[in-house]
C-alpha positions, -999 to 999 in steps of 0.1 A, spaced: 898 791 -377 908 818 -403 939 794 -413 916 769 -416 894 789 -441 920 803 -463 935 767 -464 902 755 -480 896 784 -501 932 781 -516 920 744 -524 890 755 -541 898 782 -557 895 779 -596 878 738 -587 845 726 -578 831 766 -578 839 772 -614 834 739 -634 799 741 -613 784 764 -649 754 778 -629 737 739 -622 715 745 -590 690 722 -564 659 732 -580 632 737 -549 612 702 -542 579 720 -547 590 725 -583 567 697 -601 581 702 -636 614 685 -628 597 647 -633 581 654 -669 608 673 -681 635 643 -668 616 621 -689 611 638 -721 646 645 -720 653 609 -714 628 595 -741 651 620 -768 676 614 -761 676 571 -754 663 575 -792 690 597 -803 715 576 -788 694 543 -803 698 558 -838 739 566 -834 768 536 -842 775 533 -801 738 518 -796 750 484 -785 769 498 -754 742 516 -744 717 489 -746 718 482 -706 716 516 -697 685 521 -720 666 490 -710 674 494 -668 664 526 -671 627 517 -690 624 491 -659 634 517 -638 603 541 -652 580 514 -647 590 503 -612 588 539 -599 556 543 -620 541 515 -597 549 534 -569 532 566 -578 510 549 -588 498 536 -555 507 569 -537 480 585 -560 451 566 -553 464 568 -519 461 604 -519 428 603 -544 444 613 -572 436 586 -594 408 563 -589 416 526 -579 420 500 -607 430 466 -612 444 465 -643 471 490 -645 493 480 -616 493 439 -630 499 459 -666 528 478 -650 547 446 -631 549 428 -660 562 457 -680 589 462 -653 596 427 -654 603 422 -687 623 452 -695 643 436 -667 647 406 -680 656 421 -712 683 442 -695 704 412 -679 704 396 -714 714 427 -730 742 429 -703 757 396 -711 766 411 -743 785 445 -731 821 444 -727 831 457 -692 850 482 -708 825 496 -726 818 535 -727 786 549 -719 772 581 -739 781 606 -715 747 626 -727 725 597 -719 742 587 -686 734 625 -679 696 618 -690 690 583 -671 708 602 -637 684 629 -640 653 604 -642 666 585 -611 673 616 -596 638 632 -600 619 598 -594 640 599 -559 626 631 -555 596 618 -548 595 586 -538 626 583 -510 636 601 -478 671 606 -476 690 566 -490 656 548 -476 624 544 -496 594 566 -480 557 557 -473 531 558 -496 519 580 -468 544 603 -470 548 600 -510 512 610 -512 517 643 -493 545 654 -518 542 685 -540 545 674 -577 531 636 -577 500 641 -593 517 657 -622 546 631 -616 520 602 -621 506 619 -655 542 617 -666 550 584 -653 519 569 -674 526 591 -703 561 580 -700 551 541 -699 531 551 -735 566 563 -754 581 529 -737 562 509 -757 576 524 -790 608 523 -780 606 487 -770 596 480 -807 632 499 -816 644 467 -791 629 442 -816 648 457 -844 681 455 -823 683 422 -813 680 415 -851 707 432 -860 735 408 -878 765 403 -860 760 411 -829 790 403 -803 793 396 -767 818 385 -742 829 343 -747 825 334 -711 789 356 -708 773 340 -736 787 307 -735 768 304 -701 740 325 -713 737 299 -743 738 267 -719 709 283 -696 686 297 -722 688 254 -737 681 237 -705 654 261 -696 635 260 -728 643 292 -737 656 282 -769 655 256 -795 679 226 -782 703 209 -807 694 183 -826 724 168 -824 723 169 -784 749 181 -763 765 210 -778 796 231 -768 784 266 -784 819 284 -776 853 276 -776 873 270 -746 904 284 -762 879 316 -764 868 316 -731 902 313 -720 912 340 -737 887 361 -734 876 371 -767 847 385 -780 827 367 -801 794 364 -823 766 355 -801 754 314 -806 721 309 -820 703 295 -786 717 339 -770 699 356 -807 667 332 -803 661 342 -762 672 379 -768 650 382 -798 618 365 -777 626 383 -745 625 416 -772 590 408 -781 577 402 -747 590 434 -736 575 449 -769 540 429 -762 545 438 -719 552 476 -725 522 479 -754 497 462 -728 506 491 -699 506 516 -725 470 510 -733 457 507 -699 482 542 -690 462 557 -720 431 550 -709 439 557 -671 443 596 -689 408 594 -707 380 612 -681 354 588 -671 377 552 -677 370 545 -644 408 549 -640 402 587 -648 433 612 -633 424 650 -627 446 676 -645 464 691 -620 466 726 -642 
């Protein structure tokens, strides 16, 4: 045993204990950890928005929103389980199609980021913390818990307030998305948006030819893997799946205002 231990304190001396710089579990029943995750996360996706390496962060930002809003749904539910907020049928319906379309919006943005593409190690660290807190919460262990047991857990009333506030500061950053997918220029992968292009015609996603049948990227591109400027049918679908994520996320942040405004009918107590 004692060869044992000074084996595995000669490996980790000067490792894991010193690069650790004082990070520690903070205790579950600390409630502060789900509003501060995502204030830090609303920063700094805008910070990283406003910087040169937005487009290969574009994924990250919009997975993350859908993220917020599919957890939201779940604390949601868990609240009114635990009479915390008052039952309603227009901010769950509000917050699905929110999720849905930041989805959406995510997938196409993905078509369009190179495999190789580096994240922003500072919002990687912001969107892990938000999963990490919402996890908190709403899992036991790897598996997903019961609303019953979700409902019974220290910090979800205030964890619902943020989630709602949270879905309100979506809704201007989905308008940041807008501006995006007008940007000039923008470049994806050939084989991605070739079949991107082809799907988005034949599902009337996007204007189709008027010449018919038309080959929107180059085999010898695909072949060799370049990337290129995305075809018009990828900048019509990306730009209308921006708005209805813009018009989805405004919709749930007026019902999560109003589900904050005493005597709605959707009304949440302060929890201070």
């Amino acid at each position: 045993m004692s060869v044992s231990e000074r084996v595995a304190g000669r490996y980790l001396d000067g490792r894991f204990t010193e690069a650790l710089q004082g990070e520690a579990i903070a205790a579950i029943e600390d409630d502060t950890r789900l509003p501060r995750a995502l204030a830090g996360w609303d920063i700094q996706a805008h910070r990283t928005l406003a910087s040169d390496t937005w487009p290969t962060n574009m994924v990250l930002i919009t997975r993350t929103q859908g993220l917020i809003a599919g957890a939201a749904m779940v604390l949601v539910d868990a609240a009114q389980l635990a009479g915390h907020l008052e039952p309603t049928d227009r901010l769950n319906p509000a917050v699905v199609e929110a999720d849905q379309a930041w989805s959406n919006l995510a997938s196409r943005w993905g078509d369009l980021t190179l495999p190789h593409a580096r994240l922003d190690p500072d919002l990687m660290c912001a969107a892990a913390e938000v999963r990490a807190a919402y996890r908190e919460l709403t899992h036991d262990a790897t598996t997903m818990a019961s609303l019953t047991t979700i409902a019974t857990r220290p910090g979800l009333e205030r964890g619902t307030m943020a989630s709602l506030r949270s879905l309100e500061s979506g809704s201007e950053l989905s308008y940041v998305m807008v501006e995006k997918a007008s940007t000039p220029g923008l470049t994806g992968p050939a084989r991605a948006v070739s079949i991107r292009a082809h799907n988005d015609v034949e599902a009337g996603l996007a204007t189709p030819p008027a010449e018919g049948d038309v080959v929107w990227v180059s085999p010898a591109d695909i072949l060799a893997r370049r990337t290129i400027l995305i075809p018009p049918p990828v900048r019509e679908s990306l730009r209308a799946a921006s708005a209805t994520t813009a018009a989805a996320s405004c919709a749930a942040a007026a019902v999560a205002t109003v589900g904050q405004v005493p005597g709605s009918g959707v009304a949440l107590r302060s929890p201070c």
